[in-house]
Structure formats: C-alpha cells, structure tokens
C-alpha positions in Angstrom: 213.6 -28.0 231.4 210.1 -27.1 230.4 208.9 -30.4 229.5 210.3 -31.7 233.0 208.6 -29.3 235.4 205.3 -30.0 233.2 205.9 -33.8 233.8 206.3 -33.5 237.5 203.0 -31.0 237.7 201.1 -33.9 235.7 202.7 -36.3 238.3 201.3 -34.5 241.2 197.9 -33.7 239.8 197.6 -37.4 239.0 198.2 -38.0 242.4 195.7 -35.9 244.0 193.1 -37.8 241.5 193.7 -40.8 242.7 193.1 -39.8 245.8 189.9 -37.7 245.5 187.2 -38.8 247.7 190.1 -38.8 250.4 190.6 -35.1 249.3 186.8 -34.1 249.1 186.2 -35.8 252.7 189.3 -34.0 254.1 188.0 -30.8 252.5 184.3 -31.0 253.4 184.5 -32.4 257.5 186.5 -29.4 258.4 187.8 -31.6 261.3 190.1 -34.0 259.6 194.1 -33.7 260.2 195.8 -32.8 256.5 198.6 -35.3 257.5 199.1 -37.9 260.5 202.5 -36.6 262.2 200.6 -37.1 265.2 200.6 -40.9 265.1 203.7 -40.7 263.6 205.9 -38.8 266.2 203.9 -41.7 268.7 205.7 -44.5 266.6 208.6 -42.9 266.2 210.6 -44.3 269.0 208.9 -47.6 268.4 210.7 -47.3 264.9 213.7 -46.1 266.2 214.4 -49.1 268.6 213.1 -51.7 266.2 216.5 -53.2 265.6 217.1 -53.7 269.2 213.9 -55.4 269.3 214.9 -57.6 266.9 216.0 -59.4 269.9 213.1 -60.2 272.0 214.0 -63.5 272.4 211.0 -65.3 270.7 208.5 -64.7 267.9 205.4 -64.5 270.9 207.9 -62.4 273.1 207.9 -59.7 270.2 204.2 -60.1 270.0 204.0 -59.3 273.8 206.3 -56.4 273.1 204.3 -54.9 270.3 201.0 -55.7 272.1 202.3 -53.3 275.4 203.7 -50.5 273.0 200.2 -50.3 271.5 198.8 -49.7 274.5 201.1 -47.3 276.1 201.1 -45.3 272.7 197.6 -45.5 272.7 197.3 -43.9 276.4 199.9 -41.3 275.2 197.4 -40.3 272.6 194.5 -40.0 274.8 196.4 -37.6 277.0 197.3 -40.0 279.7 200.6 -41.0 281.6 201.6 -44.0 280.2 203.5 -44.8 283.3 201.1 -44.3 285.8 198.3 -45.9 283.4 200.6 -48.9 283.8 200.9 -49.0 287.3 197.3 -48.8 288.3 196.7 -51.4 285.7 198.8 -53.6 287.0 198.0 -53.2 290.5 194.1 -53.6 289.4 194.2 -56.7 287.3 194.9 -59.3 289.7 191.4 -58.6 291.1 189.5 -57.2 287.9 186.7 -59.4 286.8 187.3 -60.3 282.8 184.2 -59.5 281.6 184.9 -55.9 282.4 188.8 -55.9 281.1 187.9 -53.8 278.3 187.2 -51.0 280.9 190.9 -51.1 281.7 192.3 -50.2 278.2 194.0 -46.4 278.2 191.1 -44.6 276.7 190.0 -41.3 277.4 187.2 -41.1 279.7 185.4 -38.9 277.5 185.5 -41.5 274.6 184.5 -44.1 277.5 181.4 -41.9 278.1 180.5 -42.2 274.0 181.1 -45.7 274.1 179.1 -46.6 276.7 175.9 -43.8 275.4 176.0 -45.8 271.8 
C-alpha cells in the first residue's frame, strides 16, 4: 500500500517537472489563471452538440459552422452579446469597406484601443 501511494507521489512530482517553466511563469506573473475552465465552459456547448454537427451537410459547411462559433465564443469572452454582435454585424457588412473588416471582429473595445496604440 506504501509502495503505491509513493509511486503515485513520484508520478505527480514528475509531472509538475515537466512542466516547470509553465509552473515558474504561472507562479511569478501573478496574473495568470491556474486552470482554463473559462475557455472551457465557452466550448462546452460546442462539444456538446458536436455529434449533431456531424451533419452539416458538407466538409466547407462545417468549416463555416466552426468559423461562426469562434466568433460568437469569442464575443462571449470579451463580455459582449453574441446575438446582438451578430445583428449589427450583419446589418453593417453589406456596406463595410474590407480593408477595415478586421474592425468588425467581437473584440473588446478596450483591447481595440491596445491594438490600435502598438
């Protein structure tokens, strides 16, 4: 019983080894998140419906599919409503010049202001 808690406590120190410059940046920013259940409760009905997506009707279809739930999770993230994102992106883009499409994407406008400082 000994000799199996001892091998499961090497196990998990060997672990953390392998992942120490991970573990020294975590422990040294201050800032980073210990684990990533934020993007992970984002993809999680993404991974729930992947079997009926299984259906999309074509391999670019599912690409399209994929490419729209990126960016709806990635307005969720940036505190906005994905819905309403949607809707006054769609009701922009017929008119939007495409050298500025990138100022469409659901970023926060905070991180729009860094962008556009660097």
């Amino acid at each position: 019983m000994i000799f199996i808690a001892l091998f499961f406590a090497l196990e998990k120190l060997s672990y953390a080894l392998k992942r120490w410059p991970s573990l020294i940046r975590y422990a040294e920013t201050g800032f980073l998140p210990i684990d990533n259940n934020p993007v992970e409760n984002c993809i999680r009905p993404i991974a729930l419906g992947k079997k009926n997506w299984l259906f999309a009707g074509s391999e670019r279809a599912g690409r399209r599919a994929a490419a729209i739930q990126s960016l709806l999770g990635t307005a969720k993230l940036n505190g906005l409503d994905p819905a309403k994102w949607l809707k006054e992106t769609l009701e922009k883009l017929p008119a939007w010049p495409s050298s500025r499409i990138d100022d469409l994407l659901p970023l926060a406008p905070e991180y729009i202001q860094t962008m556009k400082t660097k």
